[in-house]
C-alpha positions as CSV (number, residue, x, y, z in Angstrom):
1,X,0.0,0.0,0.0
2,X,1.3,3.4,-0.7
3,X,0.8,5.5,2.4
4,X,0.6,10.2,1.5
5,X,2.2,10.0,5.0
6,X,5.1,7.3,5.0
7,X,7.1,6.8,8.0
8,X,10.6,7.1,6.1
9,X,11.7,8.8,2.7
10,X,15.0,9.4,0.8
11,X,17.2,12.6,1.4
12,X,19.3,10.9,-1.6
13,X,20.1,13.2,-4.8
14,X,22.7,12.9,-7.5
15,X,25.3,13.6,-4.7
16,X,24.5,10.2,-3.5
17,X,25.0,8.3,-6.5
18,X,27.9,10.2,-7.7
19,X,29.5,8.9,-4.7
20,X,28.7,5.7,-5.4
21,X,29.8,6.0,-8.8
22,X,33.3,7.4,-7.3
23,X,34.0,4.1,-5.6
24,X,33.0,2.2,-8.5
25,X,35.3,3.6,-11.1
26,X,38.1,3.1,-7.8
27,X,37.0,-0.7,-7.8
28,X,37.6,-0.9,-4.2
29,X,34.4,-2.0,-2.1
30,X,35.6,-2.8,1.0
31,X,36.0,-0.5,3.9
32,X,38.7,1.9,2.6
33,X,39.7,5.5,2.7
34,X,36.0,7.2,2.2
35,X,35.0,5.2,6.0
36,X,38.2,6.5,7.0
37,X,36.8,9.7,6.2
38,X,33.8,9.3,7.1
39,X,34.8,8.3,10.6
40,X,36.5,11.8,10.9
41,X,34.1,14.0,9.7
42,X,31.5,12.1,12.2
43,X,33.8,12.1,15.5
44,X,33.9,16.5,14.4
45,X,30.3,16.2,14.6
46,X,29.2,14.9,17.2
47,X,32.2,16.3,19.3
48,X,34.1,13.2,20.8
49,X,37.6,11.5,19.4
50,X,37.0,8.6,17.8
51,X,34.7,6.9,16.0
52,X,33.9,3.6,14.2
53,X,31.8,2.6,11.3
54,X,30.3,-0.3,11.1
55,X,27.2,-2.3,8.9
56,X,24.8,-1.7,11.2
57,X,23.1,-0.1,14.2
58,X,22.8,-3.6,15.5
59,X,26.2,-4.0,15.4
60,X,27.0,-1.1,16.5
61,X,25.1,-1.9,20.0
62,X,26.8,-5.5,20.0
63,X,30.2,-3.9,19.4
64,X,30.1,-1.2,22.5
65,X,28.6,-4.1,24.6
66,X,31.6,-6.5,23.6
67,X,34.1,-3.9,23.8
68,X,33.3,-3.8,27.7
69,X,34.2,-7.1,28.2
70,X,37.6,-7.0,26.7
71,X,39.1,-3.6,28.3
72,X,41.8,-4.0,30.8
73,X,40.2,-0.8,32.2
74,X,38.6,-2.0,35.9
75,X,36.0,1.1,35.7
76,X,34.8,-0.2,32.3
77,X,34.9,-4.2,32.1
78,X,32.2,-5.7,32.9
79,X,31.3,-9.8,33.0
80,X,29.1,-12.3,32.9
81,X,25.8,-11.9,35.5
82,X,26.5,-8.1,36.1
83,X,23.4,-6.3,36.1
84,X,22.3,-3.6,33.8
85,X,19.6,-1.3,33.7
86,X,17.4,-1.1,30.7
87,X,14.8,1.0,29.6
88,X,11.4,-1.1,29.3
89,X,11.0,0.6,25.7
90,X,13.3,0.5,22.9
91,X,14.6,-1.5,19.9
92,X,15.1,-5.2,20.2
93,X,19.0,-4.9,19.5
94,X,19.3,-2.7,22.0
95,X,18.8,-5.6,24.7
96,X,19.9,-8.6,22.7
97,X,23.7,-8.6,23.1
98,X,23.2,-7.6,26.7
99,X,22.2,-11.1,26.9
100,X,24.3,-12.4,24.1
101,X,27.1,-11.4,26.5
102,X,25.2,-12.9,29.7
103,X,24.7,-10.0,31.2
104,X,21.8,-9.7,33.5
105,X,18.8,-7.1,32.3
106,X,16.8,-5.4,34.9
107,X,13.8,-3.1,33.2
108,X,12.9,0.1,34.5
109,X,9.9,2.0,33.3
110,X,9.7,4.9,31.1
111,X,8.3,8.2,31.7
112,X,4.8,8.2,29.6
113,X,5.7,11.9,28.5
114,X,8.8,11.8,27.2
115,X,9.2,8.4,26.5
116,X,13.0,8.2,28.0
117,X,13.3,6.5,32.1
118,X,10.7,7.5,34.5
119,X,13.7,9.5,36.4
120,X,12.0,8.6,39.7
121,X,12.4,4.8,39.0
122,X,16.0,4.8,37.8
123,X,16.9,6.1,40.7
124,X,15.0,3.4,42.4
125,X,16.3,0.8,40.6
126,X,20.2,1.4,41.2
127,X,21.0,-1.0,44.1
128,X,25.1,-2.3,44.7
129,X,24.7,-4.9,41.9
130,X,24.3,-2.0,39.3
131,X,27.4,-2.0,37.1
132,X,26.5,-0.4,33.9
133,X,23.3,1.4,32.8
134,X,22.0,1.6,29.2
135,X,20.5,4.9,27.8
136,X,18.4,4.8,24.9
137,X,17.5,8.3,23.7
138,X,14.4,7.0,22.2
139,X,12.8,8.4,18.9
140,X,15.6,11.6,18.8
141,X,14.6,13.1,22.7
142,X,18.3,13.1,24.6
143,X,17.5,12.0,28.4
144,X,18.3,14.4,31.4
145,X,21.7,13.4,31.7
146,X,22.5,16.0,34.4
147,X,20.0,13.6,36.4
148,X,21.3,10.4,35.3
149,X,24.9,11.7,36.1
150,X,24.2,13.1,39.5
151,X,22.8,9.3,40.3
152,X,26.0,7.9,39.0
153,X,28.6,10.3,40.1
154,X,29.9,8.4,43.1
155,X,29.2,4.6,41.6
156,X,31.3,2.4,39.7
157,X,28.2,2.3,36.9
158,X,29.3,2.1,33.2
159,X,27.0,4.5,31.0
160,X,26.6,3.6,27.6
161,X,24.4,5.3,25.1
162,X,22.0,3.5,22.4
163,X,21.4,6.9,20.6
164,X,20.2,5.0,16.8
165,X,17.3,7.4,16.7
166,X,19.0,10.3,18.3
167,X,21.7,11.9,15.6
168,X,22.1,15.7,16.0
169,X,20.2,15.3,19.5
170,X,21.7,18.2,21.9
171,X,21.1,18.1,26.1
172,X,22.7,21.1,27.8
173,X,25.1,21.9,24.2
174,X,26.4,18.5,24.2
175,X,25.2,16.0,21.5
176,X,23.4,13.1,22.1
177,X,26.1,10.1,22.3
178,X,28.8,12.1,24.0
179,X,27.6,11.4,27.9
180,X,28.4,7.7,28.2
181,X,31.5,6.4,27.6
182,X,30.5,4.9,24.2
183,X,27.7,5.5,22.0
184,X,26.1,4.1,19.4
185,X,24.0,5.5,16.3
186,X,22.2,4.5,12.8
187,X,22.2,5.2,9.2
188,X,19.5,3.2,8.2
189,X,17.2,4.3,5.6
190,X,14.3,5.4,8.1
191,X,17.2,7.4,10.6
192,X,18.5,10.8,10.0
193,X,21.0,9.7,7.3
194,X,20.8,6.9,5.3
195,X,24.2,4.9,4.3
196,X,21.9,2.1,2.8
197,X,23.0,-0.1,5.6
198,X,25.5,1.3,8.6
199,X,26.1,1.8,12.0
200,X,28.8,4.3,14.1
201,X,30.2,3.6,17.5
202,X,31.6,6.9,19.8
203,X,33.7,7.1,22.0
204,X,36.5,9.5,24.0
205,X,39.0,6.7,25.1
206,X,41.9,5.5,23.2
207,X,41.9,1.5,24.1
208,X,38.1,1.3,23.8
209,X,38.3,2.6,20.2
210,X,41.5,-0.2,19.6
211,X,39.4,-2.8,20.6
212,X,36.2,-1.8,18.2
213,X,38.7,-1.8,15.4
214,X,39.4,-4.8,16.1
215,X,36.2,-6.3,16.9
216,X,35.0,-4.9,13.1
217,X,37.2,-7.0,11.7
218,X,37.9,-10.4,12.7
219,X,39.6,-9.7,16.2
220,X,42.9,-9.3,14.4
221,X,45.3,-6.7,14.9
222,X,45.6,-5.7,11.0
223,X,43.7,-2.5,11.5
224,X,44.9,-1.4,14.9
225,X,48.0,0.9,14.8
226,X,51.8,-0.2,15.5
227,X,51.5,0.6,19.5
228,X,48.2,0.0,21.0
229,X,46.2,-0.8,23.7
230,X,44.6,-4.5,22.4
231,X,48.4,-6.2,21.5
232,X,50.6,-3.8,22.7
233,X,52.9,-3.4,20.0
234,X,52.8,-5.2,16.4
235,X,55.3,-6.8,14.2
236,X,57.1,-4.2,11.9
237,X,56.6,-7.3,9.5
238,X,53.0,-6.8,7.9
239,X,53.2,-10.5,6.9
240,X,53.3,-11.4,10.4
241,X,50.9,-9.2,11.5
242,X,48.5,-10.1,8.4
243,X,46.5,-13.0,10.6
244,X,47.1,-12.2,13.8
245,X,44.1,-12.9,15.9
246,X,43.9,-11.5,19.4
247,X,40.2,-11.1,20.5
248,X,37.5,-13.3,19.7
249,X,35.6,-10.4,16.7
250,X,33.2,-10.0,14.0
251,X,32.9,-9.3,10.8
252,X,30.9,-6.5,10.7
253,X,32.7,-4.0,8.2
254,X,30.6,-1.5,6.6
255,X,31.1,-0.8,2.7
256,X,33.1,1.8,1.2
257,X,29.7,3.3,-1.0
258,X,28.3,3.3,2.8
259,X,31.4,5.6,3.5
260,X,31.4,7.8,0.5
261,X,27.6,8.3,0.9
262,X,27.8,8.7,3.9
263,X,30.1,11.7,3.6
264,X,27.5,13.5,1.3
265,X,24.6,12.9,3.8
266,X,26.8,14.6,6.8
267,X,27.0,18.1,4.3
268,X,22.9,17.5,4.8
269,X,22.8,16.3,8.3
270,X,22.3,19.9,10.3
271,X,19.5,21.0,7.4
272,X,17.9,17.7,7.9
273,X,17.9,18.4,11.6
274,X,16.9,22.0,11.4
275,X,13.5,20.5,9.1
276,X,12.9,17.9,11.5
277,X,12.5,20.3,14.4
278,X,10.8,22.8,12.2
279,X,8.0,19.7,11.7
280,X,8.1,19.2,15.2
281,X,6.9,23.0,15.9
282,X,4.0,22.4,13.1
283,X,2.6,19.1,14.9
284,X,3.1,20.6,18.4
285,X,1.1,23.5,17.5
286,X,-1.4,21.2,15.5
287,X,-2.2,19.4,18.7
288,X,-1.6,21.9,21.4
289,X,-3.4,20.7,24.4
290,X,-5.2,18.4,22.3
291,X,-8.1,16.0,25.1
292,X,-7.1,12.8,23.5
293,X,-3.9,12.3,22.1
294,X,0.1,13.8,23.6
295,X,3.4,14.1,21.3
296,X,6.7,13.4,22.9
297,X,7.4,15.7,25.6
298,X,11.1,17.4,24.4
299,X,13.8,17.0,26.9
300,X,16.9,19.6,25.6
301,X,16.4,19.6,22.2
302,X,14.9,16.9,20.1
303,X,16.1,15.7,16.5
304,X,12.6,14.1,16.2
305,X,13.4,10.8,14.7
306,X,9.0,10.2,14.2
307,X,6.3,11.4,16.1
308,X,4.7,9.5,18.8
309,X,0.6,9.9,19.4
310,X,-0.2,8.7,23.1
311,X,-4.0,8.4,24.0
312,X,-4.6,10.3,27.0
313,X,-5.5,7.8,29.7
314,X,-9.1,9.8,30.2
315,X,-10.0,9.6,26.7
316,X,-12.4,7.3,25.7
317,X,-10.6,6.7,22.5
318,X,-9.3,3.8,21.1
319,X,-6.0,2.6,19.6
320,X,-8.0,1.0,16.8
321,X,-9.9,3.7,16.0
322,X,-6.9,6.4,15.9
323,X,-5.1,3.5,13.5
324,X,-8.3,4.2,11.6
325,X,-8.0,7.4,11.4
326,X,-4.9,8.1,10.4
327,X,-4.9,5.6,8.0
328,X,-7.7,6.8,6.4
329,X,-5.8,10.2,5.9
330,X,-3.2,8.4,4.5
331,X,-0.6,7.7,7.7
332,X,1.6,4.9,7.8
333,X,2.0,4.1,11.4
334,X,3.9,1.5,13.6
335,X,3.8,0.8,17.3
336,X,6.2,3.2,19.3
337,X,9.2,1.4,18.4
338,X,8.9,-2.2,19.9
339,X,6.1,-1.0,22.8
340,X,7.0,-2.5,26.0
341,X,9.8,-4.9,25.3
342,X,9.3,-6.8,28.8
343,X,6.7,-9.1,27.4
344,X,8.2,-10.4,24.4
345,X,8.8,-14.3,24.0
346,X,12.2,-14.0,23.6
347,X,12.4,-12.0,27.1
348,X,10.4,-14.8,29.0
349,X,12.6,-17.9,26.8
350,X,16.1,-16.7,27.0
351,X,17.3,-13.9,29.2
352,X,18.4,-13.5,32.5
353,X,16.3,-10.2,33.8
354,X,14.2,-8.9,36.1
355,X,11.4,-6.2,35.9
356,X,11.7,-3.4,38.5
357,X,8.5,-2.6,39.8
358,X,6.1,-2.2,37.2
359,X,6.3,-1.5,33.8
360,X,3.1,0.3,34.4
361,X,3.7,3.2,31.6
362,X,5.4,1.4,29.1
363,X,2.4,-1.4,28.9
364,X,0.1,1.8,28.6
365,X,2.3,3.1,25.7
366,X,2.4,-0.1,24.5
367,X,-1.5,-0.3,23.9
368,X,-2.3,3.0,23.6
369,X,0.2,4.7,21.5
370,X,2.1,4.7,17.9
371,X,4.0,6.4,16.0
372,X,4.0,8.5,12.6
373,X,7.1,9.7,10.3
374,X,8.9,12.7,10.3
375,X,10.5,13.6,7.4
376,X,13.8,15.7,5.9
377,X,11.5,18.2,3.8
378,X,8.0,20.7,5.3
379,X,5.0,18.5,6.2
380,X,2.4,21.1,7.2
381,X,0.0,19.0,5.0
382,X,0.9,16.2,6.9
383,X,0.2,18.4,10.4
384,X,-2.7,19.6,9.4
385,X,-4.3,15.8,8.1
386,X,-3.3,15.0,11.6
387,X,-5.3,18.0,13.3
388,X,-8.1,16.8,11.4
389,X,-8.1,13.4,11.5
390,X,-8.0,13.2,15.5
């Protein structure tokens, strides 16, 4: 079915494709010099030292996990059964190498405003078995890290950042993905850029960055440079160092056309920003104090990844009758990413977790909420079907 209203669109012109062309005509396809590039231009943006590209969002969140395990760093390495807090809303790779690694997942509830923790529960939560907590900045809204920080300050508690949906995000004139000690984002064709496929991992310390590079590729030390934190120090002899294994990695490299497009979707990035937020102020004032349905409540300053639509718990309408709705004006609409993630299968089969508390908000946003697109271009037509169609 083609939707007026689709959640996701290309911000792809001949730029794009001439990029791709570019690595065509080199005939090199593997990761090469335009990731390399790409990595640099991305670290400048967001505003930490290093960064990694990878294929995928998903890999980028199983990288930062696996990179915790193999530091030499006391404060960051964590191992099997350590507990970590999750929100109770997000993506399913958020939580999947947390248990791929055997850690154990405790869920906290989200705040049915802004979608990020319930603050009030975090805190809570934290108890002496606490050794890492996992932020997801969930569809583009940064979470009050001056909170989460002033929780953490005196704990040995690892804070890493899922921040997929979050590129460009600002809390307090720091970007999204610089308040944990890693970070992870995606370029997937419904996120904020689109690399076809692609995934970036942030970070300010040295040996975690060694050990992504060699996670990427293999767990060898062909990537890493001549004095490092993973080996130490490699063979002047390249053939010696060409299979050289030294932590048990992936292959997870991303392409050199995601690189080179990628490059050309960074020149777009802060435009592409500046329009989602300028949609953000047309649905906002579309459905000011509207009696049946809440947006996202901003926390700093939103990159509005979608929109979410949360039925007010005293209205007397229905899910399926908002679905509908918006259908019938043309919306495509999902549930608000994976709703409350708690009562999956897979949750109940296979992980080691724990709920804390209830999940009392993220089963409400779970039945009573979804989410529409937000786009790269003006959608005032799109605000004002909404206005009128709830």
């Amino acid at each position: 079915m083609k939707y007026k209203f689709p959640l996701a669109t290309s911000s792809w012109n001949e730029d794009e494709y001439a990029a791709i062309a570019r690595v065509v005509e080199s005939d090199r396809f593997s990761m090469g010099q335009y990731v390399l590039e790409f990595e640099k231009q991305y670290a400048q943006f967001v505003g930490t030292e290093y960064c990694v590209m990878v294929n995928s969002g998903s890999s980028a969140n199983l990288l930062m996990v696996a990179a915790l395990f193999y530091s030499q760093n006391p404060f960051f390495k964590l191992k099997r059964g350590d507990e970590i807090i999750v929100p109770a809303v997000s993506w399913s790779t958020t939580y999947f190498p947390l248990y791929q690694y055997g850690l154990k997942l405790r869920f906290v509830d989200v705040d049915m405003q802004t979608l990020n923790y319930d603050l009030n529960q975090l805190e809570a939560a934290l108890t002496e078995s606490t050794r890492a907590i996992m932020v997801v900045n969930l569809l583009g809204n940064p979470n009050d890290f001056e909170y989460i920080n002033r929780l953490i300050c005196e704990r040995d508690i690892v804070l890493i950042e899922d921040s997929c949906e979050s590129m460009g995000a600002e809390f307090q004139d720091k970007k999204a993905g610089t308040f944990g000690v890693m970070a992870t984002f995606s370029a997937f064709y419904s996120h904020h850029i689109f690399t076809m496929e692609g995934g970036i991992i942030t970070t300010d310390d040295e040996e975690l960055y060694h050990i992504l590079l060699s996670l990427r590729a293999h767990g060898w030390t062909r990537n890493l440079p001549d004095k490092n934190y993973v080996c130490g120090k490699k063979d002047p002899d390249p053939f010696n160092e060409s299979f050289r294994f030294v932590l048990p990695g992936y292959n997870v490299r991303p392409l050199e056309m995601s690189g080179a497009v990628g490059i050309e979707q960074l020149k777009k990035l802060p435009s592409i920003i500046k329009a989602r937020q300028d949609n953000a102020a047309l649905m906002i004032s579309a459905l000011a104090d509207h009696p049946d349905v809440m947006l996202q409540t901003e926390i700093g300053h939103s990159s509005w990844f979608a929109f979410s639509l949360v039925i007010r718990p005293n209205s007397t309408l229905t899910r399926d009758k908002l679905l509908s709705r918006l259908n019938a004006k043309g919306f495509e609409c999902r549930p608000i990413v994976s709703g409350n993630f708690a009562k999956n299968d897979v949750v109940e089969k296979y992980f080691d977790y724990e709920v804390f508390d209830t999940l009392e908000n993220a089963q409400y946003i779970d039945q009573n909420g979804l989410m529409i697109g937000n786009h790269h271009y003006c959608i005032e037509d799109a605000a004002e079907a909404l206005s009128s169609a709830i």
